[in-house]
N, C-alpha and C positions, 0 to 999 in steps of 0.2 A: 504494500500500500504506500504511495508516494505521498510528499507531503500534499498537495492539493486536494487529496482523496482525503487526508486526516482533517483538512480545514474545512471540508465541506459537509454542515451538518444536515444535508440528504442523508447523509451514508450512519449518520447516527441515530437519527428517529425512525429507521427501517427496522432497528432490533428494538423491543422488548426494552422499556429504562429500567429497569431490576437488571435485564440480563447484563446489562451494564454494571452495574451494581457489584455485582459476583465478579466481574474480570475485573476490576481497577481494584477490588479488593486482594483478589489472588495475583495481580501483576504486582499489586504493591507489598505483597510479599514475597514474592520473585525478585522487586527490588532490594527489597529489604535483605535478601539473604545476601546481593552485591554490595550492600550498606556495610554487612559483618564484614565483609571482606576489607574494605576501603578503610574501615574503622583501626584494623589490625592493623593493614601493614604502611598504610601512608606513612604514620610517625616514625614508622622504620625506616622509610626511604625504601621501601621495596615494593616490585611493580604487584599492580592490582589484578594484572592477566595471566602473566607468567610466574611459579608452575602453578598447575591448577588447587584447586580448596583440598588441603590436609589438615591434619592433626597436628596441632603445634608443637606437642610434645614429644609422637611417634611417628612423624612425618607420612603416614598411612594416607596415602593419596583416595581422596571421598569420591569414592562410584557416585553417578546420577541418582542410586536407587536408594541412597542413604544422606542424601540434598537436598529433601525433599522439605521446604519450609516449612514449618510449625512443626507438622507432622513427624520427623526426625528426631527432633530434639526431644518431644516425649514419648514418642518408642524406644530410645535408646536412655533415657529418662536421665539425660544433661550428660552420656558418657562417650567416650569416644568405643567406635564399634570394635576397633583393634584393642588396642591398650589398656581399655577401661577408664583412662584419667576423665576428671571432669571435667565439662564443657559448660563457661560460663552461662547464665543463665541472660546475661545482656545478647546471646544471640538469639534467643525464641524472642525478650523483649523489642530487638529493632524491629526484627519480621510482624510481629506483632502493631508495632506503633506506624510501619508506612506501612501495612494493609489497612489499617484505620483510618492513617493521612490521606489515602488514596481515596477511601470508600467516600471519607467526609467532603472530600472536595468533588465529588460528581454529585453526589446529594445536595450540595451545595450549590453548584456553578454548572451543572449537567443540561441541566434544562436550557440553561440561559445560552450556554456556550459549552461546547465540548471541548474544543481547543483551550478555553481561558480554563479549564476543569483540570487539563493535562498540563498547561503551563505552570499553574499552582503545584500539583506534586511535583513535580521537576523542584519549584523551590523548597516545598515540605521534606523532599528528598535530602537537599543542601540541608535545611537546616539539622537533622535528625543526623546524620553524617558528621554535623560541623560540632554540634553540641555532644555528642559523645567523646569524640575527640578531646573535645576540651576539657569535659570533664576528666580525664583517665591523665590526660598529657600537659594540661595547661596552656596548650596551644591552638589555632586553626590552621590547618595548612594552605601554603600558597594554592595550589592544588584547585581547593573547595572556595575562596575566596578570589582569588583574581580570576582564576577558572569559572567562578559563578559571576563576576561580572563581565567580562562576554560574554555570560550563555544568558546573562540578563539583557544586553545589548541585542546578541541573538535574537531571543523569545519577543523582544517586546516590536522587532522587525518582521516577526510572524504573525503576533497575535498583538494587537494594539489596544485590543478590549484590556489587556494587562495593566493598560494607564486611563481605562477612561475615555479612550481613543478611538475614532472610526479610521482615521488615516496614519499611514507610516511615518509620513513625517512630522507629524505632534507627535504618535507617541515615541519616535527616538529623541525627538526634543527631551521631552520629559525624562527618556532612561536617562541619559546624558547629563541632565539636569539634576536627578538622582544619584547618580554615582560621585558628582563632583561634589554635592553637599554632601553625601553620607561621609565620602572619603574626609571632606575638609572640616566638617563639624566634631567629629568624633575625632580627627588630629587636633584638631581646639584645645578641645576636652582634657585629652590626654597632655597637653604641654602645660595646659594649663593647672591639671592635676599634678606634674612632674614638680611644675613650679612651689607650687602648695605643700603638696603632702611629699613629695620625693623622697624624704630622708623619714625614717621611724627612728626614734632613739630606745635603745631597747632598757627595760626597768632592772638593774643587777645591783646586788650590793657592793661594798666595797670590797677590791681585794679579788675579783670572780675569777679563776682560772678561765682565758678564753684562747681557743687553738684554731689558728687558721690553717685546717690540712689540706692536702691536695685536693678533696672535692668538694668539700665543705665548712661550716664556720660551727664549730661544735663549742656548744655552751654549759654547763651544768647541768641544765633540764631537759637540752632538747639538740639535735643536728639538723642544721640550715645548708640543703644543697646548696653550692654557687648558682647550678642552673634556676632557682627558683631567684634567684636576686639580681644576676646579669643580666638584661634585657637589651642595652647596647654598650659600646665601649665603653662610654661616660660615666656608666656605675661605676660608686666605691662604696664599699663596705671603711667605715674611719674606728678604729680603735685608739681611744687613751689610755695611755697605761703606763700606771709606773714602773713596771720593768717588759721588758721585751727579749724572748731569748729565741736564737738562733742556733742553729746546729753548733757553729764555730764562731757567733759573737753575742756579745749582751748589750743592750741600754738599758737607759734608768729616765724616767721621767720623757718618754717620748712618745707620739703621733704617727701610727703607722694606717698608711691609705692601701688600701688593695681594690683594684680594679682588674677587668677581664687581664689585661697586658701588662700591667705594671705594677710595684709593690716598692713603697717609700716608708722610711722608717728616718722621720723628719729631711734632712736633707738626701741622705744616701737612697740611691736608685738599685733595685733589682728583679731579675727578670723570675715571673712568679712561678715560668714552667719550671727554674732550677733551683726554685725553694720550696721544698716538700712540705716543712714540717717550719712551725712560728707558734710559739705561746707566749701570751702575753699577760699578767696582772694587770687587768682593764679596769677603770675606775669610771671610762663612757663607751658606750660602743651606738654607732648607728648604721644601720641597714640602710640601702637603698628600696627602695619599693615605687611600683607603679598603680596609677589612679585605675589605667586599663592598658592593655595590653595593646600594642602596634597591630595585631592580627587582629583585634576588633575594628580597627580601622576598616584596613581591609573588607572587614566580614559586613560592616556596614554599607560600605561602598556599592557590593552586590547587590542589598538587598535595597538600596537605591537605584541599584539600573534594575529591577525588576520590576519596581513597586513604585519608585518615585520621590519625591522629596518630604512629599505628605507623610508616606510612610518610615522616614528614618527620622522627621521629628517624633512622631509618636514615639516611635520604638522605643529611642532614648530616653522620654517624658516616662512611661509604661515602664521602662525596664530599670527607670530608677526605683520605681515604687514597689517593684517587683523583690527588687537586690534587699529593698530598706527592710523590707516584711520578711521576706527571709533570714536577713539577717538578725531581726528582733527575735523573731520566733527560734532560731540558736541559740541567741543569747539566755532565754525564760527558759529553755531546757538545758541550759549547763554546754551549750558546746558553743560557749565563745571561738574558740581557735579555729573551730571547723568557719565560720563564718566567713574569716581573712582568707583562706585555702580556698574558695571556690570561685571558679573561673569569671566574668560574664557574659562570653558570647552567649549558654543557653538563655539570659534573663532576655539577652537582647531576641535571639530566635523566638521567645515565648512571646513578648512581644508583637513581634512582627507576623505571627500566628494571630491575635489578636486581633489586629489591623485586616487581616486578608478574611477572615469569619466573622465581620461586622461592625469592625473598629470603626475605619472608614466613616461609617453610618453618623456613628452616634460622634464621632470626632470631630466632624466638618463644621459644628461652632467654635470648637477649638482652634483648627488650624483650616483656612479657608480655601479653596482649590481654585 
């Protein structure tokens, strides 16, 4: 079926709208099983095609007949059919959550438009994709985010209804329009949050033993990957301390800066790959931290060439509100710490979910179109 065939809704009020119903349900768990996939090995850096779906811990290459979405995962009841090891339960959940994405957005948008139905899971795909990812890794991959804005660029050159649109050239206006606000509002955000909040000083008593080892910055309570604090060169982790000891030197009362490349211990320069091991008698120590992450940029960017500009103010309005209530609600249950640890591209995806199942509607006194 070419695409002119998929845009022409003759070809979709000839079946049955249920019977519709049951394939975007079962196709979006046929996505969803390439969701599992995508989810694993992006943050590896490994391809999504080649080799085919195994077992990650007995590398037992999965025949079609044990592929089989939903239905797999509890006949073999979360285990791998070789090995026996367990098999996360987040893959029955993604298959699970884009047959649902899939089903709600025909039930939704079916009637009106089949193509704007199918352009929608396309983004409920991204975002399901992007917010697992994040959660597990702390990241979004270029991948899902500059990848989704061309294929927002794309969709909205196919299907115009995407923006509100009867013609291609408003609605590339509009994705265009979209992409450059989402990109440049949420890098706002974020400079402006760098500027603000950039530095945490962390709460220790006097005297704290603190050790800057090769991959981390280990405290008394707790160990701080680098990767969670490096975000670009320009981080530094700053320790004061009244004593500083070195494999083969010591100071007393000095200011040691460690950043991705470089490590100063007041005037003196050294290179951080060839210093393994640094403990310091810290009297301050402050972490760098970020407001949001450069991959929300990014991820925003997308879901402005999809959606438009209407749609990444909300997002951001919505996904603060989202972050704040989450985060209170951690707080009243004892898990402050978890609160700080979680990502926010899902708040902004939740969001932007939001906006596409009737945001829209009820928003347009808000932000005007």
């Amino acid at each position: 079926m070419g695409i002119d065939a998929i845009l022409d809704s003759r070809n979709w009020t000839a079946v049955p709208f249920h019977f519709w119903s049951l394939v975007f349900f079962s196709f979006g768990c046929i996505v969803g099983s390439f969701l599992n996939v995508v989810i694993h090995r992006l943050p590896l850096g490994e391809s999504v095609i080649s080799p085919p779906s195994h077992c990650p811990h007995c590398n037992y290459s999965i025949p079609w007949w044990l592929n089989i979405p939903l239905v797999t995962w509890l006949w073999l009841r979360g285990k791998c059919a070789n090995c026996r090891a367990p098999i996360s339960p987040r893959y029955l959940l993604v298959e699970l959550f884009t047959g649902c994405a899939f089903l709600a957005c025909w039930l939704a948008f079916g009637q009106t438009s089949a193509p704007l139905a199918l352009a929608y899971c396309l983004v409920l795909a991204g975002f399901i994709a992007s917010s697992f990812i994040d959660l597990e890794h702390m990241i979004i991959p270029d991948e899902l985010t500059l990848g989704g804005t061309v294929a927002g660029l794309l969709g909205s050159f196919l299907v115009p209804a995407l923006h509100g649109q009867t013609t291609i050239t408003a609605a590339m206006q509009q994705s265009f329009l979209g992409a450059a606000v989402g990109g440049g509002m949420i890098y706002g955000v974020l400079r402006v949050g760098k500027l603000l909040f950039g530095r945490q000083k962390i709460q220790i008593t006097p005297d704290t033993k603190v050790i800057l080892g090769e991959n981390a910055v280990v405290l008394p309570d707790r160990e701080i990957p680098y990767e969670e604090l490096f975000y670009r060169q320009s981080d530094t982790i700053i320790v004061k301390a009244r004593t500083v000891e070195l494999i083969d030197r010591c100071y007393h009362h000095a200011t040691v800066r460690l950043s991705p490349n470089s490590l100063r211990i007041d005037s003196d320069t050294f290179d951080p790959a060839q210093t393994s091991y640094l403990e310091a008698v810290a009297e301050e120590i402050y972490l760098p931290r970020e407001a949001m992450g450069f991959g929300d940029v990014k991820f925003m960017a997308a879901i402005g060439a999809f959606l438009g500009w209407q749609a990444v103010v909300f997002s951001l309005m919505i996904s603060s509100v989202i972050g704040s209530a989450v985060g209170v609600t951690l707080i009243l249950c004892g898990k402050k710490a978890w609160s700080s640890r979680l990502p926010y591209g899902p708040y902004i995806a939740l969001a932007a979910v939001i906006w596409i199942f009737g945001g829209k509607g009820w928003a347009e006194w808000i932000i005007p179109r």
